[in-house]
KOLKE-110057 format. One record per residue: x, y, z negated of N, C-alpha, C, O in turn; residue in three letters. Coordinates in steps of 0.05 Angstrom, whole numbers, plus 32768, in hexadecimal, padded with zeros to 4 digits. Layout:
BEGIN
XYZXYZXYZXYZALA/...
END
This chain:
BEGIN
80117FE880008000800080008011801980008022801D7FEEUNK/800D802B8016801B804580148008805A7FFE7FF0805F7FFCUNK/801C80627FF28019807C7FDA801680917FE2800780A27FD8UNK/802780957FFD803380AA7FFF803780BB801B804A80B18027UNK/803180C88024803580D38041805180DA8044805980E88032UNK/805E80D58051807E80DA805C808380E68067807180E78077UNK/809480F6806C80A08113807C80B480FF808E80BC80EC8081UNK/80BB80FF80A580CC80ED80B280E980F880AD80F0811080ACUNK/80F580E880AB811180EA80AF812280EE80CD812D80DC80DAUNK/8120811080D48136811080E9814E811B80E78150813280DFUNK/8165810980EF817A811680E3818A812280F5819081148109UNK/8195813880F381A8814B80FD81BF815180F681CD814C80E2UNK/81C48161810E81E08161811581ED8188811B81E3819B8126UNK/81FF818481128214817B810B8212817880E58208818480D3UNK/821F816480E98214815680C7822C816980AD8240817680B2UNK/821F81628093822A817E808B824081628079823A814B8075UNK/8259817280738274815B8068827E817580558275818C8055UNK/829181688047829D8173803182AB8194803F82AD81A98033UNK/82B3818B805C82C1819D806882AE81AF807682B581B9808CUNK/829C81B2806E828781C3807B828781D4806B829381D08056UNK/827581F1806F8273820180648256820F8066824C8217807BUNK/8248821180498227820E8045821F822B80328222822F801AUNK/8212823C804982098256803981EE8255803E81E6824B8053UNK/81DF825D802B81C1825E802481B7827B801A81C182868006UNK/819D828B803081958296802481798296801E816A82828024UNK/817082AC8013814F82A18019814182A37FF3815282AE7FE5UNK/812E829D7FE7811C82987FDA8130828B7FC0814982887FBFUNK/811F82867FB2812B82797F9A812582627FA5813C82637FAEUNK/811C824D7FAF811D82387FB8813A82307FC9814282187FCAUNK/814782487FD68160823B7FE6817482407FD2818A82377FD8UNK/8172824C7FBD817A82437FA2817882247F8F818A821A7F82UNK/8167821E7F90816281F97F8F817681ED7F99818981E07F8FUNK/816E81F37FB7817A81E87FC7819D81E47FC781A981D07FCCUNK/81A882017FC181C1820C7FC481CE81FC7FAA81E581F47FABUNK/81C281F97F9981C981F77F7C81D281C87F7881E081BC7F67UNK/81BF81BC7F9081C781AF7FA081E581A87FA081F381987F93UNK/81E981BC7FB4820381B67FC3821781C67FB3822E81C97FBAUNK/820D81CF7F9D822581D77F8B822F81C37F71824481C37F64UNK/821981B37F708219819B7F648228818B7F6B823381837F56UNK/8230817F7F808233816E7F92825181767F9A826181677FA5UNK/825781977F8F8273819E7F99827D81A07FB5829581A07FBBUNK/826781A27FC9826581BA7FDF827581CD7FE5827D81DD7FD3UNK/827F81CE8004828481F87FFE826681FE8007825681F48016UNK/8266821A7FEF824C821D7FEC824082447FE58248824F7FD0UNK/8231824F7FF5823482647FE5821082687FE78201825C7FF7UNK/820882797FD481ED827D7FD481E182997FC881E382A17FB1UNK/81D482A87FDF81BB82C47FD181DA82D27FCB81DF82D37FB3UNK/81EE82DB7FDC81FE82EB7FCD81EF83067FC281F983147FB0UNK/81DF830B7FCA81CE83287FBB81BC83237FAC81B083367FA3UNK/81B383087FA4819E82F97F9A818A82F87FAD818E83017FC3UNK/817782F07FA7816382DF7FB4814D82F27FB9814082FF7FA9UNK/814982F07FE1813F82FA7FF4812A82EC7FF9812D82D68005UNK/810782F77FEF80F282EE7FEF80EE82EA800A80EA82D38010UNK/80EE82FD802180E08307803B80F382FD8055810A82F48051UNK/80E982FF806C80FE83008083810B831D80848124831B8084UNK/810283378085810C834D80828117834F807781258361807EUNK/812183418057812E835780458146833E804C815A833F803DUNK/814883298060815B831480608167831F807A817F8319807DUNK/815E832D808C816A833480A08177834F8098818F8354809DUNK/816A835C808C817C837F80848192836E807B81A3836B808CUNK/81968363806581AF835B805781C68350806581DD83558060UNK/81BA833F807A81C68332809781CF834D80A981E3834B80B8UNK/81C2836080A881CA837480BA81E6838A80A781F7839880B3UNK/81E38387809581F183A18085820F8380807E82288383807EUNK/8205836D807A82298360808382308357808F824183478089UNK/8229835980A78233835580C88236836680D4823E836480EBUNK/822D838780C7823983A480DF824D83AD80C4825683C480C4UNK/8252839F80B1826883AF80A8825D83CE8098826A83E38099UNK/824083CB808B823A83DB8083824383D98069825483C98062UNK/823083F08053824083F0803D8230840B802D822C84228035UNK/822883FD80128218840D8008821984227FF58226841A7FE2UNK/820F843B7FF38219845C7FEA8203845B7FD381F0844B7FD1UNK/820B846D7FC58201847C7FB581DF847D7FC081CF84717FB3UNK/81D7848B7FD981C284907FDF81BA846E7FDF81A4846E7FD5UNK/81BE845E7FE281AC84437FE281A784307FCE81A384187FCEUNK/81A884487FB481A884377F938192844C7F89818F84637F92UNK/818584427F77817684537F618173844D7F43817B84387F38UNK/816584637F34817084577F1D814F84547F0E813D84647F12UNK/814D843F7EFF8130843C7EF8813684237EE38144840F7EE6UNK/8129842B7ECE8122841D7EB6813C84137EAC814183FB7EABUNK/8150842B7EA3816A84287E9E8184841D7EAE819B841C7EA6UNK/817984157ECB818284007ED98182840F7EF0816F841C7EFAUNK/81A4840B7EFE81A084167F18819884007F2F819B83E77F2CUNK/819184077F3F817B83EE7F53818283EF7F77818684057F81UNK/818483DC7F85817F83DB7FA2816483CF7FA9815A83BA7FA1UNK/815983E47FBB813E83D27FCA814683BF7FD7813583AD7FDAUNK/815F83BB7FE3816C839A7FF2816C838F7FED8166837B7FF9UNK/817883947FC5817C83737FC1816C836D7FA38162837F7F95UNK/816C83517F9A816783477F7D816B83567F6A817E83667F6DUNK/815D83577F52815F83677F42817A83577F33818883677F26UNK/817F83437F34819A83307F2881B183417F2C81C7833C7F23UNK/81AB835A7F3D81C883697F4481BE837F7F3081D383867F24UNK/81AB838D7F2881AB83A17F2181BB83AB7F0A81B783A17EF4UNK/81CA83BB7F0D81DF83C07EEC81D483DB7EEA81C483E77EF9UNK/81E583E57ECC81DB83F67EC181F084127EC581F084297EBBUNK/820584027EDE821B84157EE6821984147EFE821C83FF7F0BUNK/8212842C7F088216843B7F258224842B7F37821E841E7F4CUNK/823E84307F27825284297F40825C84057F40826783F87F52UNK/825484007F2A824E83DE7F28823F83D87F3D824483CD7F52UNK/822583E47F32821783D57F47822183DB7F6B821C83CC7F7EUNK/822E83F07F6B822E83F37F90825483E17F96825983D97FACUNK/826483DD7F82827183D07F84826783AD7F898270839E7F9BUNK/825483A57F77824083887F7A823A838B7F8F823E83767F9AUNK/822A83A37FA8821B83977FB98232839B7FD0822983957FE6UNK/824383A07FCF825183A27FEC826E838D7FE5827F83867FF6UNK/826D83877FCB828983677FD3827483547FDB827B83417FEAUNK/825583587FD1824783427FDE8241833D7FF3823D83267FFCUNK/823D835D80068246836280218260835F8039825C83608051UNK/8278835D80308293834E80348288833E802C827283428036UNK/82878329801C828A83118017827382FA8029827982E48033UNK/826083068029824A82FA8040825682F78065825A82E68076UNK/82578314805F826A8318807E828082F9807F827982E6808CUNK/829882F8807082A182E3806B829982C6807082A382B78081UNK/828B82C18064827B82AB805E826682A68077825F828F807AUNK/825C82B78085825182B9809E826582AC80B4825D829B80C3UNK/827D82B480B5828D82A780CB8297829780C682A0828980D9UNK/829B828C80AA82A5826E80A8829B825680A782A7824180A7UNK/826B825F80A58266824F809E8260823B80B18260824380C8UNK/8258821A80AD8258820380C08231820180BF822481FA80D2UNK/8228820880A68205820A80A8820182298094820E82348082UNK/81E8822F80A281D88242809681BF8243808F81B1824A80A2UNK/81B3823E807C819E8238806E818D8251806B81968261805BUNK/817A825680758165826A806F814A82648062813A825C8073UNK/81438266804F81288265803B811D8275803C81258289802FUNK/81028277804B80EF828E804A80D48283803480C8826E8032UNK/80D2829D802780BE829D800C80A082A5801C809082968026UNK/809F82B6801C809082CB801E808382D98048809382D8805AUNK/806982E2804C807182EE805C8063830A805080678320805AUNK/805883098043805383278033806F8338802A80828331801CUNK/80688353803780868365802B8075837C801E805D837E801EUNK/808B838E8012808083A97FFF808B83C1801680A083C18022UNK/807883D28017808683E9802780908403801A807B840E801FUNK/809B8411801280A284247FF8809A84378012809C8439802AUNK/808E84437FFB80748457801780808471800D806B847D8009UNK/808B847C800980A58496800180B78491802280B3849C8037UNK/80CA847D801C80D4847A803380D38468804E80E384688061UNK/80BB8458804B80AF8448806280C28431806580CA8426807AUNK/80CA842A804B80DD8417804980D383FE804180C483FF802EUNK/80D983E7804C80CE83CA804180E483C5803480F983CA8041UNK/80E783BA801480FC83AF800480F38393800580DF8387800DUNK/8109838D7FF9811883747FF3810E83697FD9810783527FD4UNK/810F83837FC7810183887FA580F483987FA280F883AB7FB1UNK/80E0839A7F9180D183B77F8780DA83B87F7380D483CF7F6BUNK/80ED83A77F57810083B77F4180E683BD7F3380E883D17F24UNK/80D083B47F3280B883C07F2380B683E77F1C80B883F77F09UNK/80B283E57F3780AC83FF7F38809084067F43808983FC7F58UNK/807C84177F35805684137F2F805E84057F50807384067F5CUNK/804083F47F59803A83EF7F6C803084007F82803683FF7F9AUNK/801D84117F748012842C7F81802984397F93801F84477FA5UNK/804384377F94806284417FA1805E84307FBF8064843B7FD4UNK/805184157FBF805384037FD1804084047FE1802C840C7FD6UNK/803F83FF7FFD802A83F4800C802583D08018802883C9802FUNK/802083C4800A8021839E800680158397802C7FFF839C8036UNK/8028838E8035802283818059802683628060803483508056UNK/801C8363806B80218342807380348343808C802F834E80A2UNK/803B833D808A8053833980A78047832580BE8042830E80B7UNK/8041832D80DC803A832980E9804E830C80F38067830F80F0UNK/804182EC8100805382DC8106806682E88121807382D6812BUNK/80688301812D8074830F81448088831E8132809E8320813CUNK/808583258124808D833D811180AD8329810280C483318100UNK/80A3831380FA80AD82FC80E680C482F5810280D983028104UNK/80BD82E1811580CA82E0812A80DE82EA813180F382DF8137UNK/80D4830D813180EB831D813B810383208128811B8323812EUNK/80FB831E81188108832680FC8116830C8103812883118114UNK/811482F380FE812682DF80FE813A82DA8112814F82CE8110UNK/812D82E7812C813E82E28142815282F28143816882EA814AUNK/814E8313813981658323812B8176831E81168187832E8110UNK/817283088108818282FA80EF819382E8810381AA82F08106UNK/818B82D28110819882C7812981AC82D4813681C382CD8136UNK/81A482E6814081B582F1815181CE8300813F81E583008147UNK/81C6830B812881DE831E811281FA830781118213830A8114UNK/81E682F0810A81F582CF80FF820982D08113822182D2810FUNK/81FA82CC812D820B82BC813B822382CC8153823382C08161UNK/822082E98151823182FA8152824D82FC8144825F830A814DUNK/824E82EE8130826882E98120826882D1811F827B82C78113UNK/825882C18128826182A3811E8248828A81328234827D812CUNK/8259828C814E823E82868163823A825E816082288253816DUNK/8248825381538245823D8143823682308134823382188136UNK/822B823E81248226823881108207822E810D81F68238811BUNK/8201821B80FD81EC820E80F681D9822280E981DF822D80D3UNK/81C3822780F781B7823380E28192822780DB8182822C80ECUNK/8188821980C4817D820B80B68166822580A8816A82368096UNK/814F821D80B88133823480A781218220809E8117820F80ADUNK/811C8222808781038218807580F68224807380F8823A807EUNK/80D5821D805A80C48235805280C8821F803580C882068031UNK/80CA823B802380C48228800C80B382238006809E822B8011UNK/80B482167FF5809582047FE78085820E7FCE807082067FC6UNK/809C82297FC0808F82357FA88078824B7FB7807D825B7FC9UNK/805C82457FAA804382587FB08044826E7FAE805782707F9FUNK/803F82847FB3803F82977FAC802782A47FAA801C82B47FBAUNK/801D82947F858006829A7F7A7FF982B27F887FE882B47F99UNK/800A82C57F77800382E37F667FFA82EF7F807FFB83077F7BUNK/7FF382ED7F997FF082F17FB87FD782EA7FBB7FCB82F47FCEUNK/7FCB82D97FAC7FB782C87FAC7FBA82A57FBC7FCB829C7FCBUNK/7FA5829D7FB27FA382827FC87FA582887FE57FB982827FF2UNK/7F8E82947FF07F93829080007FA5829F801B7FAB829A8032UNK/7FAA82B880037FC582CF80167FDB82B580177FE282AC802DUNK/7FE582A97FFC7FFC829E7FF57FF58286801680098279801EUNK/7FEB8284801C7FE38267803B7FE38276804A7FF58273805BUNK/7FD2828D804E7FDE82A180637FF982A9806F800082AA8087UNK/800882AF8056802882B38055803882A08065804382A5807AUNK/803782848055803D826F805C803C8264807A804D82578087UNK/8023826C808180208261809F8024827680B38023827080CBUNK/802A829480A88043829F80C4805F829A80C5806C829A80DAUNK/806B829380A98083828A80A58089826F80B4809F826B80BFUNK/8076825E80B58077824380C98079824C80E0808D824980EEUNK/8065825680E6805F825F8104807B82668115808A825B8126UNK/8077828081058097828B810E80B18274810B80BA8269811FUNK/80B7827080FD80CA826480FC80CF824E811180E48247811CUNK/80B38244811280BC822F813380B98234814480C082238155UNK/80AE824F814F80B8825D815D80CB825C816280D3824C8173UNK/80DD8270815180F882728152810C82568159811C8253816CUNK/81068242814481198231814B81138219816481218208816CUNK/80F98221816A80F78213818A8105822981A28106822081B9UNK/810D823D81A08118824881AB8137824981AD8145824E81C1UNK/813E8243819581648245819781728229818C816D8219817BUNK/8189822C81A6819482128195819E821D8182819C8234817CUNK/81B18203816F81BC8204814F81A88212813B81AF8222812AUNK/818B820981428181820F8129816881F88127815B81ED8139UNK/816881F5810E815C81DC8102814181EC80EA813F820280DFUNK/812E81D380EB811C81D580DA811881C580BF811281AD80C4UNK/811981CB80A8811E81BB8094810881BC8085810581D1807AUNK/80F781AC808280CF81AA807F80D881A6805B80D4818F8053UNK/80E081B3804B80DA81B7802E80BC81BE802080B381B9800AUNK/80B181CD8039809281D7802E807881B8802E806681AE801FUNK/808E81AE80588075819580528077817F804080648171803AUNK/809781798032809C816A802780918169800E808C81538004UNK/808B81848000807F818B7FE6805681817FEF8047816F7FE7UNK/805481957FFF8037819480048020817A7FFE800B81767FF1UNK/803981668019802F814D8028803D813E801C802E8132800DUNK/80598133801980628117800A805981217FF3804681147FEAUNK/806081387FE2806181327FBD804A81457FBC804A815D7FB7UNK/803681347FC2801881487FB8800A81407FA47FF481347FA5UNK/801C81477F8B801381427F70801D81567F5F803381607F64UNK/8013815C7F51801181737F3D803781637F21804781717F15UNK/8035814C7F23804D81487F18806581537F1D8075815A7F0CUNK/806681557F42808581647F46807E817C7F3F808D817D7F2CUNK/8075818A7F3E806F81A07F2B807C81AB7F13807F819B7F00UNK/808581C47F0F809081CC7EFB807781D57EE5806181CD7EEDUNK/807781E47ECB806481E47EBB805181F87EC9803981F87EC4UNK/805C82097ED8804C82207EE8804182117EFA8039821E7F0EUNK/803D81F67EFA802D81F37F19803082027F32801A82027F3DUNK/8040820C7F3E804C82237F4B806682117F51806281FB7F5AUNK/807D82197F4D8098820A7F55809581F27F4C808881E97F39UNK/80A781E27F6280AC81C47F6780C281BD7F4B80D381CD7F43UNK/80BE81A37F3F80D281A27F2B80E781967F2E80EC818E7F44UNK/80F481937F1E811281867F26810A81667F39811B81627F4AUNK/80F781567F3780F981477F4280F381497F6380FD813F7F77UNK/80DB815D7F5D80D781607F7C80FA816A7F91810681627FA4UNK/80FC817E7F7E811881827F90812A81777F998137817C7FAEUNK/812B815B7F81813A81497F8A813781337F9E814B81267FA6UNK/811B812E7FA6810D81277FB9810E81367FD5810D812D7FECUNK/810F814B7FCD811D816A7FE5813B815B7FF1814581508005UNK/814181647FD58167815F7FE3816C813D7FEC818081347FF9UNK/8154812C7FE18163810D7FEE8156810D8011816080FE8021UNK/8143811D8018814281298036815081378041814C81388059UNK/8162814680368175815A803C818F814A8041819D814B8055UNK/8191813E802F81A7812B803081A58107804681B680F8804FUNK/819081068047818C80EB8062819680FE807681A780F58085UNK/818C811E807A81868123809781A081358097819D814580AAUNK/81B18139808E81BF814B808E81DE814C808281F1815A8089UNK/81DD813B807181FC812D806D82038120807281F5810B8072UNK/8223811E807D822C80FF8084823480F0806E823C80F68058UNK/823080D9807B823A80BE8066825280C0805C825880B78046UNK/826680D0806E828180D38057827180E3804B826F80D88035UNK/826580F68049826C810B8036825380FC801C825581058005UNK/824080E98022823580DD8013823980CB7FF9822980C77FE6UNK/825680C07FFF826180AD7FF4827380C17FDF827680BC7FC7UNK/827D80D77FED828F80F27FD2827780FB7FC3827C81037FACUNK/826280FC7FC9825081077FBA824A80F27FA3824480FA7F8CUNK/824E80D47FA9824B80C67F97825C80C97F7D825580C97F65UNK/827880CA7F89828A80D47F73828680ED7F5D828680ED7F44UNK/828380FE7F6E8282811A7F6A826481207F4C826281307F39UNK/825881117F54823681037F40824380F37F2C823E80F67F14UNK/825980DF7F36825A80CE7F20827180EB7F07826A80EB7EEFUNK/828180F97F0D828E81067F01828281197EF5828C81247EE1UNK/826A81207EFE8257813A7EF88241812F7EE38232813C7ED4UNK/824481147EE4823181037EC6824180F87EB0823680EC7E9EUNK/825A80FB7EB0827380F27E9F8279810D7E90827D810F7E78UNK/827681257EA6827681407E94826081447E7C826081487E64UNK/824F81407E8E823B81467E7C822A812F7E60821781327E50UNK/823781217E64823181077E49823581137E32824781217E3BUNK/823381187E24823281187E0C823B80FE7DF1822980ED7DF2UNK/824880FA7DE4825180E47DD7824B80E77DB8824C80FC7DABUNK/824280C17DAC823D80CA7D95824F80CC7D80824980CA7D69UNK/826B80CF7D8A828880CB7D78829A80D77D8D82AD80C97D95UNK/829880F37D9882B881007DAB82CB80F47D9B82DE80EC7DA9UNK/82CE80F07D8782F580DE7D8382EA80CA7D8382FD80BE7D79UNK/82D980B87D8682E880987D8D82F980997DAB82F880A57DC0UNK/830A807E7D9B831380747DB3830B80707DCB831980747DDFUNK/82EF80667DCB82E7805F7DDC82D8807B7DF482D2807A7E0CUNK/82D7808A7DE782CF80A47DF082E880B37DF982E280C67E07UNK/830280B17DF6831980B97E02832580B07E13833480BD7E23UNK/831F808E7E13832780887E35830E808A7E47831480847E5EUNK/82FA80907E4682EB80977E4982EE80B67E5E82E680BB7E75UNK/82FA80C27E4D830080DD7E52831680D97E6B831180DE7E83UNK/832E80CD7E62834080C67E74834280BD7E8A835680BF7E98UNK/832980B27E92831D80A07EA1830C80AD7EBC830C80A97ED5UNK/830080BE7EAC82FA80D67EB7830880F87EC382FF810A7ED1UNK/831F80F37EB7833181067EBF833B80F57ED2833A81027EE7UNK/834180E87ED5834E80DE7EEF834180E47F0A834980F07F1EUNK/832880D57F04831880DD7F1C831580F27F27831480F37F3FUNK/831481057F19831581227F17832D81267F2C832A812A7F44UNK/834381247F20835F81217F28835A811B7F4A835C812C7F5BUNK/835481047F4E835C80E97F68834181047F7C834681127F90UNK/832581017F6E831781167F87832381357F8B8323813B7FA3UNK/832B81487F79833681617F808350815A7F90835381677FA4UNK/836681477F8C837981417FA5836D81447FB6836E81597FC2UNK/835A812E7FBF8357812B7FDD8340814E7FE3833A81537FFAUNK/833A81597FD4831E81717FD6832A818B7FC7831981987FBBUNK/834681947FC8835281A67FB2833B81C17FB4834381D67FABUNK/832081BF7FC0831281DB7FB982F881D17FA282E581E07F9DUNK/82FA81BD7F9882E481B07F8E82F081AF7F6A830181A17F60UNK/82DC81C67F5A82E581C77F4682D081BA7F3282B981BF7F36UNK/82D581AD7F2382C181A37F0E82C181B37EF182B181AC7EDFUNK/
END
């Protein structure tokens, strides 16, 4: 008896190996995801400005570190003790000026960077609702809880979404015409939108997006939304919010991520890499016994024998 509806397994190429290189932006979900392959001891980078709800506020950020822009005084404000960017996460916001515009432009070099070296690119779209800051006809990234009444709330058109992605495409692949680039929709709801805006949202973000990737090669579709929806449609993968997927669902995520997308070498280091990452974390009911010190020893080795052959892989 089947339980369960299945998402098929197609697997692609070019497959991701220890020697690859894996940047993620997008939603707190390509955070899950990212957190993954940082587990696993990946090269890995993720949300260098934190985490980009929309396609717009993922393409500005894409645009300001691929022209070598770079952010002033005029593109910070200061609100509720805290200086702020409409670009990015409030995770950047400091309570120093020049902190914060120092934070957003190494994260600007450093993206740029990481753009030309990388082997996949992972994009997580949340949302297709954006905020428009009706002072300056500006769609952010954040509103920093500033009144709502400041905003004008839009739905982004699946043409509108499109364009926007195909200009993320194109920023990408101007510095780096290679590269894998990997669009999902995540699977966390977005209640507070309502039911049925939050399905609205959802289904221009599909739309568009296969659009887009029926149109270009090196780009792939990674079904995280149907995987949640349709295989795990039970309120168990569920976190206590009923809203985000819980640790198991994700992990159900990444063992699809991982059929369709890693190679078997790099499958078998991951085994290691797990077994060393549960030796860390044990806990013992006697740290001085003996038996808990070769133990330890035992484990340093391994340690030892995988950073030889992987010297960027730190535990």
């Amino acid at each position: 008896m089947k339980l369960q509806t299945k998402i098929p397994i197609l697997p692609k190429q070019p497959k991701i190996g220890y020697a690859s290189e894996v940047l993620l932006f997008g939603s707190c979900f390509a955070e899950n995801i990212g957190d993954k392959f940082e587990y696993f001891k990946f090269k890995n980078a993720i949300n260098p400005i934190g985490i980009l709800f929309h396609p717009k506020a993922i393409e500005n950020f894409l645009w300001m570190s691929t022209q070598g822009e770079q952010y002033t005084p005029a593109d910070v404000f200061f609100h509720n003790e805290q200086w702020h960017c409409f670009d990015a996460h409030s995770s950047m916001s400091n309570t120093d000026q020049n902190e914060l515009l120092a934070d957003l432009n190494d994260a600007l070099f450093f993206t740029n960077a990481k753009i030309k070296t990388s082997t996949h690119i992972f994009i997580t779209l949340g949302t297709s609702w954006v905020y428009r800051l009706k002072a300056l006809d500006l769609i952010v990234a954040n509103c920093h809880k500033i009144p709502q009444k400041e905003f004008q709330k839009e739905l982004l058109s699946i043409d509108e979404i499109s364009q926007s992605l195909q200009n993320s495409l194109y920023l990408i692949r101007a510095i780096n015409p290679d590269v894998q680039v990997v669009f999902t929709v995540s699977p966390v709801r977005h209640i507070k939108d309502g039911y049925i805006e939050n399905n609205r949202s959802k289904s221009h973000l599909l739309a568009s997006i296969h659009q887009v990737v029926d149109d270009n090669e090196y780009t792939s579709y990674l079904p995280s939304y149907e995987i949640v929806m349709d295989e795990l449609r039970d309120y168990r993968f569920y976190d206590l919010d009923m809203i985000h997927p819980n640790e198991l669902a994700i992990a159900c995520i990444w063992q699809y991520v991982s059929e369709t997308w890693i190679s078997e070498t790099a499958i078998d280091i991951m085994k290691r890499v797990e077994e060393i990452q549960k030796g860390l974390s044990h806990r013992p009911f006697n740290p001085n016994s003996e038996q808990y010190q070769t133990f330890l020893r035992r484990l340093e080795a391994k340690k030892q024998q995988l950073q030889a052959e992987y010297n960027f892989i730190v535990f």
